[in-house]
C-alpha positions as CSV (number, residue, x, y, z in Angstrom):
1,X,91.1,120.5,72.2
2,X,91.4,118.6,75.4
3,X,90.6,120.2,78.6
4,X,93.6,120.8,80.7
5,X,91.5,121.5,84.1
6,X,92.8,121.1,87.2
7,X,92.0,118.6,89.6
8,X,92.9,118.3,93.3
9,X,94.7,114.9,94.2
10,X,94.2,115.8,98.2
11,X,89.9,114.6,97.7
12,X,90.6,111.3,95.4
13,X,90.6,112.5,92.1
14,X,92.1,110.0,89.3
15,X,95.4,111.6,89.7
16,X,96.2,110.6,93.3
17,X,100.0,111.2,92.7
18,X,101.6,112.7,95.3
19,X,105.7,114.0,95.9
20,X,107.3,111.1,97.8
21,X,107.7,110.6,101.1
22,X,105.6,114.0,101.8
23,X,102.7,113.8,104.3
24,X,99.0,113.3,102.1
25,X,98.2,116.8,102.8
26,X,101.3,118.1,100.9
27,X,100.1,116.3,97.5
28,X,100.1,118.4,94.3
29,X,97.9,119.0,91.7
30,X,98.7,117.8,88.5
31,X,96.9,118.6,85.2
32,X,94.1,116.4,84.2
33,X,95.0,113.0,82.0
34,X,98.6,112.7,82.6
35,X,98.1,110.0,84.4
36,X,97.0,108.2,81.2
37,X,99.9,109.5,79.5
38,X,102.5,108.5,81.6
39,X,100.0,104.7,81.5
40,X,101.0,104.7,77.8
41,X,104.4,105.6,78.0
42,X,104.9,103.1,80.5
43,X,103.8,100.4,78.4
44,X,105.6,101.1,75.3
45,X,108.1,99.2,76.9
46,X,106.3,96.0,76.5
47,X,103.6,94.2,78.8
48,X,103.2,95.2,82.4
49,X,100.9,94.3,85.2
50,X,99.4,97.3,86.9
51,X,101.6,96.9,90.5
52,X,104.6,97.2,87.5
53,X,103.4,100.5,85.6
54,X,103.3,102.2,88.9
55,X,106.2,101.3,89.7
56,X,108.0,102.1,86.6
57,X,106.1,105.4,87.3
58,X,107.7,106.1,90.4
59,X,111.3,105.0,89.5
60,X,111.4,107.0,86.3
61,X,110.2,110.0,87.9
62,X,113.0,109.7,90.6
63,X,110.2,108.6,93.3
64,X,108.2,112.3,92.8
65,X,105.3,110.6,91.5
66,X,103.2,107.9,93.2
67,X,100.7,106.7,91.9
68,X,97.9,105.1,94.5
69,X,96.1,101.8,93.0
70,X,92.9,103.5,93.6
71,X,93.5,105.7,90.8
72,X,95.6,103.7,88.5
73,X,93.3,100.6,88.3
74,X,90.2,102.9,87.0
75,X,92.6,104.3,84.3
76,X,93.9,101.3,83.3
77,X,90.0,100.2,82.6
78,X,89.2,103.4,80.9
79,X,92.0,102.9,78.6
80,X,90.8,99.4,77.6
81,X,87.2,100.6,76.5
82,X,89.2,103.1,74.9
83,X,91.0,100.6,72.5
84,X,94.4,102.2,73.8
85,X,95.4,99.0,75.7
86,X,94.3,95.2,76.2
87,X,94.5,93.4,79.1
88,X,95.4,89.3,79.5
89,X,96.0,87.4,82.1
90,X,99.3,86.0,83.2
91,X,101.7,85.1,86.0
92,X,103.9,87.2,87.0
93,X,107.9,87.0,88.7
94,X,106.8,85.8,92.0
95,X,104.1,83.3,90.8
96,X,101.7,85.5,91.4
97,X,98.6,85.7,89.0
98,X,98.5,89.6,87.4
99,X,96.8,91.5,84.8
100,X,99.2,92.2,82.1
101,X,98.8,95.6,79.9
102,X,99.6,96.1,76.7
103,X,99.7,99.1,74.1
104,X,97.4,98.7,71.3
105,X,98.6,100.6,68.0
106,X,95.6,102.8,68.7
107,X,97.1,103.2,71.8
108,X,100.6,104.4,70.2
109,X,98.8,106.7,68.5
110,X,96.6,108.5,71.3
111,X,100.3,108.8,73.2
112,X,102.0,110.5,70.2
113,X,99.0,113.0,70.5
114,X,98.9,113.1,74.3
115,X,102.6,113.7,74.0
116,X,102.1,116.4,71.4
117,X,99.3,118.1,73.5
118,X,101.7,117.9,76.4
119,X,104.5,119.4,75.4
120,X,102.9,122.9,73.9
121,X,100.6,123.0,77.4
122,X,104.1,123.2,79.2
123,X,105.6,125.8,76.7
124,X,102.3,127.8,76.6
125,X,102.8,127.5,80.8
126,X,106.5,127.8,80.9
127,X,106.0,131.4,78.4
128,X,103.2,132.7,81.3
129,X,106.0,131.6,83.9
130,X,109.2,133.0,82.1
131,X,108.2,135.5,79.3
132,X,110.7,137.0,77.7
133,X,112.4,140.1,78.5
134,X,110.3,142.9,76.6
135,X,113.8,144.7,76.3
């Protein structure tokens, strides 16, 4: 079973993501590999550069979560070595040479279990939070 630790985004972690527009020392803690979930997500959408996942990350997330380049390039690697995505390189809107991503099937398959291993950590969290009423 994967370890959901907790790691600290305030000291550089992997998961630098922090609320938006909230001063660095207001950052919160997220569980451990989301980061490389919401990376695979992202790019079931089709090719992305890596400026373009965290952006997609931030706008679908209504600006809570930014993700700092620092910690989305050294996922973005660890996920190729994995097999989960390839990289190629291309041009992108503004001319600009860029790294496009892309979701391998292995890939597709890691986020279905990612996804799956998600959601029961935030039931087994939300049933500590909210148990039910013991009548």
């Amino acid at each position: 079973m994967k370890d959901f630790s907790r790691q600290s985004t305030t000291f550089g972690s992997r998961l630098a993501t922090a609320m938006a527009k909230l001063p660095s020392g207001d950052r919160i803690e997220l569980v451990y590999g989301s980061l490389d979930m919401l990376i695979l997500r992202t790019l079931r959408w089709g090719a992305t550069h890596g400026h373009g996942i965290a952006k997609s990350i931030e706008r679908l997330s209504e600006e809570t979560l930014k993700v700092e380049h620092g910690s989305l390039y050294p996922a973005l690697q660890r996920l190729q070595q994995e097999g989960w995505i390839t990289a190629e390189w291309g041009v992108s809107k503004n001319k600009q040479r860029a790294k496009y991503y892309r979701l391998t099937a292995a890939g597709r398959r890691q986020l279905v279990a990612e996804t799956s291993r998600w959601e029961r950590f935030v039931r087994a969290v939300t049933g500590v939070l909210r148990p039910a009423d013991s009548g």
